[in-house]
N, C-alpha and C positions, 0 to 999 in steps of 0.2 A: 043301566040295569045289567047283570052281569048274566048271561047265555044260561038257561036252567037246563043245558049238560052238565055246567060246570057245577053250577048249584045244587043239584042233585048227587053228583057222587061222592061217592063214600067208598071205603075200604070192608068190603063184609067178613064177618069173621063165620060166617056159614056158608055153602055152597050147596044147588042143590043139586044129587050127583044125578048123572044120565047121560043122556049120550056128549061124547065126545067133539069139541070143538070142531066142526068141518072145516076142510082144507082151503076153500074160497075165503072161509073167514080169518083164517090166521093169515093168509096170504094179504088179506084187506089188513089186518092190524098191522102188519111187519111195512108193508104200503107204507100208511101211514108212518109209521117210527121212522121211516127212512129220510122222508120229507122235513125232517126237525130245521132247523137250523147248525150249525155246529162253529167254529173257530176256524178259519181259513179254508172251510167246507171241506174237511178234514174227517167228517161222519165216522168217528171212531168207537162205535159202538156194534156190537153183536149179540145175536139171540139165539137161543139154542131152545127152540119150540118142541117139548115136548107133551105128547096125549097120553090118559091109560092102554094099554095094550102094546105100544109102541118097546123094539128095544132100550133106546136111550130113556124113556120114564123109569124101567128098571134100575138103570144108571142112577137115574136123578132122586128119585123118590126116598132110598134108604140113607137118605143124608140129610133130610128134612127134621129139624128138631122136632121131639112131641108135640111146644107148643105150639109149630105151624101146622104139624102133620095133622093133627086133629082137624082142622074145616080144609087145609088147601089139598088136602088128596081126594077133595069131591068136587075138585073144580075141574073141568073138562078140557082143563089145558093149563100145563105148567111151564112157564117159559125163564130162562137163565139167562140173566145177562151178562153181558161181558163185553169192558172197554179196553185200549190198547192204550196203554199211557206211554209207554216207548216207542218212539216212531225212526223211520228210516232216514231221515232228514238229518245231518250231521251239524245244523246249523238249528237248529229245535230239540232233538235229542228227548226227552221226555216233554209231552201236557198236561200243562197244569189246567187246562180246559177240558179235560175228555170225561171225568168224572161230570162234569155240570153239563156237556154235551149231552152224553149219556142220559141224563134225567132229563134234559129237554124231549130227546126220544120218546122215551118211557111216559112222557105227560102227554106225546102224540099221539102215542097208542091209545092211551088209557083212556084220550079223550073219544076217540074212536070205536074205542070198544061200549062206551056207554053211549052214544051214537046208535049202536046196534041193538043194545038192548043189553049187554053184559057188565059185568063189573070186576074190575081189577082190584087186588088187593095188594101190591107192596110188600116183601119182606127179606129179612135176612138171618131168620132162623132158621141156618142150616151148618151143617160140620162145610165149613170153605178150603181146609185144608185137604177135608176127603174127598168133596166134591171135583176140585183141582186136579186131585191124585188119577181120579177116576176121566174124567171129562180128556185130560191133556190138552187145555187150550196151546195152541201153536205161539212161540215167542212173541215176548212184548203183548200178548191179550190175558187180559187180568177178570176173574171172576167179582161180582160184584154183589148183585143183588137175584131175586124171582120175582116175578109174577105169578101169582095165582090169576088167571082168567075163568069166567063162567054165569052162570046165571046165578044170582042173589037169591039163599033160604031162610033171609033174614031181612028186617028192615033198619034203614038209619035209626040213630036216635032221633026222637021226636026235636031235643035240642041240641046239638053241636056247636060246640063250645071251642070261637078260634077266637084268637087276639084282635085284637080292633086293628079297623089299619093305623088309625094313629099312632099305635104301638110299633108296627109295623115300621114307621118311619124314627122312631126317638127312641125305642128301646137298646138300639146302637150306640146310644151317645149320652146313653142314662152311665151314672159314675156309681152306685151303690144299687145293691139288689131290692129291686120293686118284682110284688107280686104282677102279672102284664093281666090288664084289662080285658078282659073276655067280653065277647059276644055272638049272639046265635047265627 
């Protein structure tokens, strides 16, 4: 039977605004994120945790597409990621692992955060070329995606509609477009 953290979360597209993530608690989520797994333990991922009131939300916030900005500016913590796909190593030179590192992270978080009681949402509606402009990641770290963190002012759907796993395993190897078998 599959852990009902995992079973229960969901990505909310409402937040409900109030106080601000506390600093224990981002420090436990980024914890977590740390502890991923990664390719040669090579943990090439980075977060740029930012709260309302903070300078760097000012940074972050006016680069948020409308249709994030609408529910993720009431989440109580916005956090930026960023992976390094150029590395220092003259014999490796760019990862082709750090994108998929990076999301191992982001699934420790996230699993951790509803642990706690919060819920993460996933996105990439944001300007990344102003973001970048504005942020200056340091060479070789590359802007990727956010997190919205915070308490949930919405609920799942009743039914959540994901691909079976058998699809899961043959939709790779299917030769002509099949609609993929859903289930709740």
């Amino acid at each position: 039977m599959i852990h009902p953290l995992l079973a229960a979360r969901y990505s909310p597209y409402a937040f409900a605004s109030g106080p601000r993530v506390p600093d224990e608690v981002v420090d436990t989520l980024l914890d977590a994120a740390r502890r991923a797994p990664s390719a040669g333990n090579s943990q090439p991922w980075g977060f740029l945790p930012v709260r309302p009131g903070e300078a760097a939300y000012a940074q972050v916030a006016p680069h948020l597409a409308p249709s994030s900005a609408r529910w993720a500016l009431d989440a109580g913590l916005l956090v930026v990621t960023l992976t390094r796909r150029w590395v220092d190593d003259p014999e490796i030179g760019y990862s082709e692992f750090a994108d998929y590192d990076l999301g191992q992270s982001v699934a420790y978080l996230t699993v951790q955060a509803q642990a706690l009681g919060l819920q993460v949402h996933q996105f990439r509606a944001f300007d990344l070329d102003g973001l970048t402009a504005e942020l200056k990641p340091a060479p070789g770290w590359e802007i990727v995606s956010m997190l919205a963190v915070g308490r949930a002012a919405d609920e799942p759907a009743p039914v959540r509609e994901r691909r079976t796993v058998a699809d899961l395993t043959t939709a790779p190897f299917r030769t002509e477009a099949q609609d993929w078998p859903q289930t709740p």
